[in-house]
C-alpha positions in Angstrom: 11.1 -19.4 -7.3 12.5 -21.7 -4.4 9.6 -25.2 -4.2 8.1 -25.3 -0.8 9.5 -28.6 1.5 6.4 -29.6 3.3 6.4 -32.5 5.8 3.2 -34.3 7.5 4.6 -37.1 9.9 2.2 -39.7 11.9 4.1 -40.9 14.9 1.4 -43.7 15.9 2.7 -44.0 19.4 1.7 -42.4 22.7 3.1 -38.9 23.2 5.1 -38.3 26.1 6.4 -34.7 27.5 9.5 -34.1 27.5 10.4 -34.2 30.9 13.1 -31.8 33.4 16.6 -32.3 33.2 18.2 -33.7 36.8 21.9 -32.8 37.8 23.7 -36.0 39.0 27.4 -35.9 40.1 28.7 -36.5 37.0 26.5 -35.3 34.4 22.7 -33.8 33.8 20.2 -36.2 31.9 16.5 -36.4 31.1 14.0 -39.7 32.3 14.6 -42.6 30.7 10.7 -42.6 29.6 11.7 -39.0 28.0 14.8 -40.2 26.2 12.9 -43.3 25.1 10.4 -41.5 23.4 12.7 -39.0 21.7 14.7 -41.6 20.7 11.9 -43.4 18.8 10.2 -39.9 17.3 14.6 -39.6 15.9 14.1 -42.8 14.5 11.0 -41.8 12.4 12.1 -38.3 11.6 15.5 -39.3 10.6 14.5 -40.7 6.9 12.8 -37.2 6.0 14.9 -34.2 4.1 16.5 -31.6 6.5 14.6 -28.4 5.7 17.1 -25.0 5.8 15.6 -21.7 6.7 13.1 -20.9 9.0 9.8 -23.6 9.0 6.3 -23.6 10.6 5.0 -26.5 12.2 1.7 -27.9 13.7 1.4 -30.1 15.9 -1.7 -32.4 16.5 -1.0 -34.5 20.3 -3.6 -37.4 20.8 -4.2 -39.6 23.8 -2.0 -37.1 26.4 -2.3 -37.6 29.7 -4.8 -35.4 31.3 -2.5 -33.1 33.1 0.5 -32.8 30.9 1.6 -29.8 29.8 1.3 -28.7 25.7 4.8 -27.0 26.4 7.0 -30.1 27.1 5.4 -32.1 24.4 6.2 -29.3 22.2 9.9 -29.3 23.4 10.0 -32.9 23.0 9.3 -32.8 19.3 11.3 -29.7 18.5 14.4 -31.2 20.0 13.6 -34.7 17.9 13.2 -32.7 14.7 16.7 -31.1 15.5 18.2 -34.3 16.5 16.7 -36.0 13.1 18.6 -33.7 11.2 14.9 -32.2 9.8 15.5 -29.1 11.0 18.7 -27.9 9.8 20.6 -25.9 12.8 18.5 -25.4 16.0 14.9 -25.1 16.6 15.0 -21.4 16.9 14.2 -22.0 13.0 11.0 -22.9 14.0 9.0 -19.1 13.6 5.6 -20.2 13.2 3.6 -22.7 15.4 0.5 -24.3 15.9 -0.4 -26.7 17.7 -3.6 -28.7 19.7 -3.9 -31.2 22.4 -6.4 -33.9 23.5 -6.8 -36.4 25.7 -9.3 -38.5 23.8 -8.7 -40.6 21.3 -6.1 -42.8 20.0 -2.2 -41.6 21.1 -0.3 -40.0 18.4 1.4 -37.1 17.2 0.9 -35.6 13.8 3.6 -33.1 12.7 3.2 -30.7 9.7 6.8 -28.9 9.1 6.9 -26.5 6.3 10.0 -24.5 4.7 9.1 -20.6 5.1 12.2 -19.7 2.8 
């Protein structure tokens, strides 16, 4: 029987949606407030154990800003978890979800990543 690779990662820094993609004349890039914050969620997922197979995750977002969408903060940390190597592949891995938003309280993000396989 294959052990279970569970994850539970505080990122104690305000959440920020990941924000749309704009076409320039040369290339198509995100905000720099988007890219900033994906590149510091990289940074803390990057020293955790890629997980193979499909996962679950939930996903706690605190201290949003009141109209953000759930959606783009979602895609922000699915595409860090990718980039961090913790998700082995792509994020279509990811089968299972569950997530909550609030706007109270102190800004973090709490992810729980579990191996399904």
């Amino acid at each position: 029987m294959k052990a279970v690779v569970a994850h539970t990662i505080l990122a104690p820094f305000k959440p920020i949606p990941q924000g749309r993609a704009r076409v320039g004349r040369w290339a198509t890039y995100y905000p720099k407030t988007s890219q900033a914050y994906r590149k510091k969620l990289v940074a803390l997922l990057s020293e955790y154990e890629a997980i193979e197979g499909p996962v679950a995750i939930e996903v706690e977002i605190a201290g949003a800003r009141k109209n953000s969408d759930l959606t783009n903060h979602l895609k922000a940390i699915e595409d860090a978890l990718v980039d961090a190597g913790v998700i082995a592949g792509d994020d279509v891995r990811i089968v299972q979800q569950i997530s909550a938003m609030v706007v109270a309280g102190t800004p973090h993000t709490k992810i729980t990543i579990r191996s399904l396989a």
